[in-house]
DOROGU-956156 format. One record per residue (C-alpha): residue in one letter; residue number from 1; x, y, z. Coordinates in Angstrom, 3 decimals, m for minus. Example, Ala and Ser with C-alpha at 12.3 -4.5 7.8 and 13.67 -1.06 7.14 Angstrom:
2
<site><aa>a</aa><i>1</i><c1>12.300</c1><c2>m4.500</c2><c3>7.800</c3></site>
<site><aa>s</aa><i>2</i><c1>13.670</c1><c2>m1.060</c2><c3>7.140</c3></site>
END
This chain:
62
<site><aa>x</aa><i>1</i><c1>44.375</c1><c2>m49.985</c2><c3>m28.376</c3></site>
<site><aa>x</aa><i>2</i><c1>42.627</c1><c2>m46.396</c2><c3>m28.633</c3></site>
<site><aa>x</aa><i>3</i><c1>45.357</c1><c2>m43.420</c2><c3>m29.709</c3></site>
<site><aa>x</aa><i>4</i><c1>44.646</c1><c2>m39.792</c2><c3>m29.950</c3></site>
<site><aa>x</aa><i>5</i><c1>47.278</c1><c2>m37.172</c2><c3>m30.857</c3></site>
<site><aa>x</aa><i>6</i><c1>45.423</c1><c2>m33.757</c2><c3>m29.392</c3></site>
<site><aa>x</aa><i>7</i><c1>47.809</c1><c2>m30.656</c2><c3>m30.290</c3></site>
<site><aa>x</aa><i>8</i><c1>51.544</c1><c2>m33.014</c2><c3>m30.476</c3></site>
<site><aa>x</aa><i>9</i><c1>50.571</c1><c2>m34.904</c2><c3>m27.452</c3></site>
<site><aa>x</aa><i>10</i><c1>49.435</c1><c2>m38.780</c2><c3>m27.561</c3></site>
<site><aa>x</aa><i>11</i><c1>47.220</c1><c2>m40.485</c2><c3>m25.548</c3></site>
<site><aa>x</aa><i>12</i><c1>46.777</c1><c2>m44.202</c2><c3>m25.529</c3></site>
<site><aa>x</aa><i>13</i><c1>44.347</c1><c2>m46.673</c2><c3>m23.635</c3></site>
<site><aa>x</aa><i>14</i><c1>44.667</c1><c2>m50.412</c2><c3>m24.382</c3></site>
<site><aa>x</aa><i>15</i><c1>44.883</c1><c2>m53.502</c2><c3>m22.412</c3></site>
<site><aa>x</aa><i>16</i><c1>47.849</c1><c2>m55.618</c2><c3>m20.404</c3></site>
<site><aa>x</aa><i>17</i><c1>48.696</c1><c2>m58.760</c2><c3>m19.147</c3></site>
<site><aa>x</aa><i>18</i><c1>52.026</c1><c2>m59.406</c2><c3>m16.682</c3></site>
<site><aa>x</aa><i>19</i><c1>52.741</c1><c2>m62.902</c2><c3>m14.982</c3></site>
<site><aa>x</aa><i>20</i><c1>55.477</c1><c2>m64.101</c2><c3>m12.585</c3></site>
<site><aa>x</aa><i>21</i><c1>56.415</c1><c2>m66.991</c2><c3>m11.468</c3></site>
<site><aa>x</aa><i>22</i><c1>58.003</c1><c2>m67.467</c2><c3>m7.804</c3></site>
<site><aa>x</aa><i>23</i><c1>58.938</c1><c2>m70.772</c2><c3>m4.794</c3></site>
<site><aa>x</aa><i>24</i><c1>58.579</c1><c2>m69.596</c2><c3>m0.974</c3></site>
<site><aa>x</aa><i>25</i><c1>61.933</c1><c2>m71.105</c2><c3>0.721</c3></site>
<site><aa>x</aa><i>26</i><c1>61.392</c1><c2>m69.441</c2><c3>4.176</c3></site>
<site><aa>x</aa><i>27</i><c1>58.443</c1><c2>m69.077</c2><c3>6.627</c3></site>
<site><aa>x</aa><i>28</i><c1>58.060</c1><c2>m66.760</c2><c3>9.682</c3></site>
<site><aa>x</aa><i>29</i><c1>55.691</c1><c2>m65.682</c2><c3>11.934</c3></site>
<site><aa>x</aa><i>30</i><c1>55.492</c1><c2>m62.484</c2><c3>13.852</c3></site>
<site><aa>x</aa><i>31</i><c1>54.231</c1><c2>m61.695</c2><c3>16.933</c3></site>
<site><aa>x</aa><i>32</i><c1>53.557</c1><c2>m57.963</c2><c3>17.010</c3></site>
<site><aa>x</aa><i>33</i><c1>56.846</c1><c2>m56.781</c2><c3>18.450</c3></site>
<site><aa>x</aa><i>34</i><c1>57.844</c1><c2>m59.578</c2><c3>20.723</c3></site>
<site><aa>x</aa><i>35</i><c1>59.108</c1><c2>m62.168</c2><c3>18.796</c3></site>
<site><aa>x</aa><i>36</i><c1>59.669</c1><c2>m63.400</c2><c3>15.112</c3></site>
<site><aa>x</aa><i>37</i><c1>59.839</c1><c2>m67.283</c2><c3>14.437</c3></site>
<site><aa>x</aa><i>38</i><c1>61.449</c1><c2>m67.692</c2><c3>11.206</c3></site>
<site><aa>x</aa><i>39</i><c1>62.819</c1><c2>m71.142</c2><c3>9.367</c3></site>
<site><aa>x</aa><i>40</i><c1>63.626</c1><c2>m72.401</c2><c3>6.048</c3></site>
<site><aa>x</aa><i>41</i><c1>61.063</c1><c2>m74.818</c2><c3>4.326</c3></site>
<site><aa>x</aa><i>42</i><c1>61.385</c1><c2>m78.108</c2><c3>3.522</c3></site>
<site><aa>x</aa><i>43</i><c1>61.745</c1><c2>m79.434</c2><c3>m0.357</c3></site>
<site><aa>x</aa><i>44</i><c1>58.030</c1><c2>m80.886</c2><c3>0.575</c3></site>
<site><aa>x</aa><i>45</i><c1>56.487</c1><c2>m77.607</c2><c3>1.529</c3></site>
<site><aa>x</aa><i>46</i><c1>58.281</c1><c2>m75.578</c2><c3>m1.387</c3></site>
<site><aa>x</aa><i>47</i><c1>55.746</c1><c2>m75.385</c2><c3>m4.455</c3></site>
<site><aa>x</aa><i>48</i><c1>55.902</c1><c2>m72.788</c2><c3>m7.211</c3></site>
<site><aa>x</aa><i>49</i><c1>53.328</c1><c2>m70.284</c2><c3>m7.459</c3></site>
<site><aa>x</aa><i>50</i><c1>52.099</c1><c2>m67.968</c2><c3>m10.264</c3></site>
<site><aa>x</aa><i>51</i><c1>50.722</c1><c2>m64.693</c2><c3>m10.426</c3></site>
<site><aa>x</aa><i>52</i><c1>48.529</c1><c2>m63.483</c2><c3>m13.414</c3></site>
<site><aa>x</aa><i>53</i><c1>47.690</c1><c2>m59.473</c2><c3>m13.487</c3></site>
<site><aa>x</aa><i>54</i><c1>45.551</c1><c2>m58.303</c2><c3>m16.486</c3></site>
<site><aa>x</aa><i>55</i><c1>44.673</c1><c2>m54.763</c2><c3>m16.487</c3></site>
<site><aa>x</aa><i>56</i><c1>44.268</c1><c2>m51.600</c2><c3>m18.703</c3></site>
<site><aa>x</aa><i>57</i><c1>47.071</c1><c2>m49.601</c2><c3>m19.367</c3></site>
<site><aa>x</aa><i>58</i><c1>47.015</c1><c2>m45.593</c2><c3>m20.259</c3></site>
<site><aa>x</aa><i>59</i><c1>50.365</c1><c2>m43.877</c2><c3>m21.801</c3></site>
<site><aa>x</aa><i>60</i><c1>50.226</c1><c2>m40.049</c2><c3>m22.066</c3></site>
<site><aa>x</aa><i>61</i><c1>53.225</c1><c2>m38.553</c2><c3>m23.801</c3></site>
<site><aa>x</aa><i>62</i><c1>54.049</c1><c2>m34.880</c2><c3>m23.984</c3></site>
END
């Protein structure tokens, strides 16, 4: 992480990582405005599926 503290104020730079983990239990389709097909999945077609974000985070602080 990089700080600097300019007059009081602090300013920081350094990197992040978030993850989540999630199951779909429902599917639908959509057809523009006319019609929406929804219905629940099956224990077959449910898998769990993770997200991974890395990033760079900046925190300024008065």
């Amino acid at each position: 992480m990089i700080a600097f503290r300019p007059g009081g104020a602090s300013f920081a730079v350094g990197p992040y990582i978030s993850a989540s983990v999630g199951q779909y239990n429902k599917g639908a389709i959509r057809l523009g405005n006319a019609a929406e097909i929804s219905d629940d999945l099956s224990d077959d077609e449910k898998q769990i599926h993770v997200w991974i974000q890395p990033g760079v985070r900046v925190q300024f602080r008065l």
